[in-house]
Every structure is written in C-alpha cells, then in structure tokens.
C-alpha positions as CSV (number, residue, x, y, z in Angstrom):
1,X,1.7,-21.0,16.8
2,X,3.4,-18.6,14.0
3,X,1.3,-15.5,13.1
4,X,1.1,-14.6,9.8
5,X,2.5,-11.5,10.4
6,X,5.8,-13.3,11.0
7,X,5.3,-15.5,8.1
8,X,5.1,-11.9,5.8
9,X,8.1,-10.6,7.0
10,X,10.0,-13.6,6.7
11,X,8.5,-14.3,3.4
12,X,9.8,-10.8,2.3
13,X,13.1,-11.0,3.2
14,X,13.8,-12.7,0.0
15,X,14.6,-10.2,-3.1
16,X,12.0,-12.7,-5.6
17,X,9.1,-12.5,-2.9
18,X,9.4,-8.7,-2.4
19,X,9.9,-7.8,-6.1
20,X,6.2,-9.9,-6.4
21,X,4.7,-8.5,-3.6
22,X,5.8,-5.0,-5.0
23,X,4.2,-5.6,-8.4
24,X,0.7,-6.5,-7.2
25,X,0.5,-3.8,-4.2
26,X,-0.9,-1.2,-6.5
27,X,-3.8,-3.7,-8.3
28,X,-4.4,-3.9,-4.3
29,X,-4.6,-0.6,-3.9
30,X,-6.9,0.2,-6.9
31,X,-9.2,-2.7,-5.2
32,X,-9.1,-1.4,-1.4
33,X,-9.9,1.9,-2.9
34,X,-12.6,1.0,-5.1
35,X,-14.2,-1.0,-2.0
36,X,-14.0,2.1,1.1
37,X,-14.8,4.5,-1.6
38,X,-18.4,2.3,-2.1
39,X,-18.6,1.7,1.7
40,X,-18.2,5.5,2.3
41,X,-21.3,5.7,-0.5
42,X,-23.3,3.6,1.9
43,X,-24.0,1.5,-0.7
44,X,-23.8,-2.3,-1.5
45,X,-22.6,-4.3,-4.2
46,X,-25.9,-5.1,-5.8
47,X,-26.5,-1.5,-5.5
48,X,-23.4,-0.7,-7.1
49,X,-24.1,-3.2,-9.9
50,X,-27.1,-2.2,-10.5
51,X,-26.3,1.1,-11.2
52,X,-23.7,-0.1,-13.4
53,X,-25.7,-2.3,-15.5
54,X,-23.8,-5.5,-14.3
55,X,-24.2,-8.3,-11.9
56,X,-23.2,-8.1,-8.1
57,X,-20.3,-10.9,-9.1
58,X,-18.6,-8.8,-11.5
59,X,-18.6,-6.0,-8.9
60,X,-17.2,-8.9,-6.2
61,X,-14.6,-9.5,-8.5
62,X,-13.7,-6.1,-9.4
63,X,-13.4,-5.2,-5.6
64,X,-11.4,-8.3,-5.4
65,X,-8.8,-6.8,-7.1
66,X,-7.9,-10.1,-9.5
67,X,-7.0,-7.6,-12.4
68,X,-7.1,-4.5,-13.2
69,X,-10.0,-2.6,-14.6
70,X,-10.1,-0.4,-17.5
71,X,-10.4,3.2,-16.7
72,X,-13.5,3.5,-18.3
73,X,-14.6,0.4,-16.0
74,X,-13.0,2.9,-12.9
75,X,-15.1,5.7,-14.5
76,X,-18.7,4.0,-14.5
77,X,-17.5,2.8,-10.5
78,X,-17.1,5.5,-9.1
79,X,-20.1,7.6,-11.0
80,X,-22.2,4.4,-9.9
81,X,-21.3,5.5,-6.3
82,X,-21.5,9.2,-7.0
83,X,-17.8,9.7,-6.9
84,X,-15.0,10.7,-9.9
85,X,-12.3,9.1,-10.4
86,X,-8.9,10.5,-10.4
87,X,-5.6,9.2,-11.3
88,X,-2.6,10.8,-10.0
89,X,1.0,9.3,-11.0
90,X,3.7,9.8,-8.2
91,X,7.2,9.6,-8.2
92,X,8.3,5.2,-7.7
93,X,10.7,4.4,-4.7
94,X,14.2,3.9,-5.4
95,X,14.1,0.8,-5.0
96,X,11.5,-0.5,-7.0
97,X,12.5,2.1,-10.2
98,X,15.8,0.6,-9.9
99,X,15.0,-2.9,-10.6
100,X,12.6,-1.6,-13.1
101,X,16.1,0.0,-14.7
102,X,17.6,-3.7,-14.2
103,X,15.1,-5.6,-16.6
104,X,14.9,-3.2,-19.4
C-alpha cells in the first residue's frame, strides 16, 4: 500500500504542484494557527462563536482555512479567545519570490 507521504513528495516533484502547494501553505498556516491558539484557550468552537456573535459553523469554517479572513475577522478571533493578533511579514524564500518575479 502507498502512504500518502509518498504520494506528497512525488506529487511535489512537479514545478505546477509545488508552485500550488506554495500558494495555499500560508491560508494553512493562518488556519492551524487560528485553531492551537483556541485549543491553548481551552476553549471550543461554540464558545469561540459565541463570543464572537456568530455560529459554531462559521467558526468551523474559518478554522478550516477555506479563505482567508479579514483582519478585523482575525482581530474579533483572537480577542474572542483572549489573545491579540499580530502580523509579522518575513522575508519570502528564493524560490518562491523568484517566480513571483517571473509572472509580473
């Protein structure tokens, strides 16, 4: 039986897969971080919702990470879970800012 590990990697060995797998890592990211930041609170996703003023879906889906939230959306999150949010912008990898460079 193939593991998917071994159906990743050889998925990323072609340039189209990677440059899509690159481009949705950070709405990933944003949605891991979004969902150990509200398991660190203790808290659940009705809770979180609740808090917000929203349904327990919307809150699935945000943590889902299917798009992006706004910031203000990022903002009520993480007060919601007694948190503040933070952006930080760093520096892209070579080889991601040089296909960037490519398709302007």
């Amino acid at each position: 039986m193939i593991k998917l590990e071994q159906i990743k990697a050889k998925l990323l060995e072609q340039p189209a897969v990677q440059a899509e797998y690159a481009a949705l890592a950070a709405e990933f990211d944003m949605a891991r971080e979004l969902l150990h930041a509200r398991a660190r609170a203790g808290l659940t996703q009705a809770q979180v919702a609740e808090r917000m003023g929203t349904t327990q879906s919307a809150i699935a889906r945000l943590e889902a990470g299917k798009r992006q939230p706004s910031m203000r959306t990022v903002q009520r999150y993480a007060q919601a879970i007694g948190c503040r949010a933070v952006v930080r912008l760093e520096q892209s990898t070579p080889h991601l800012s040089s296909q960037r460079s490519r398709s302007s």
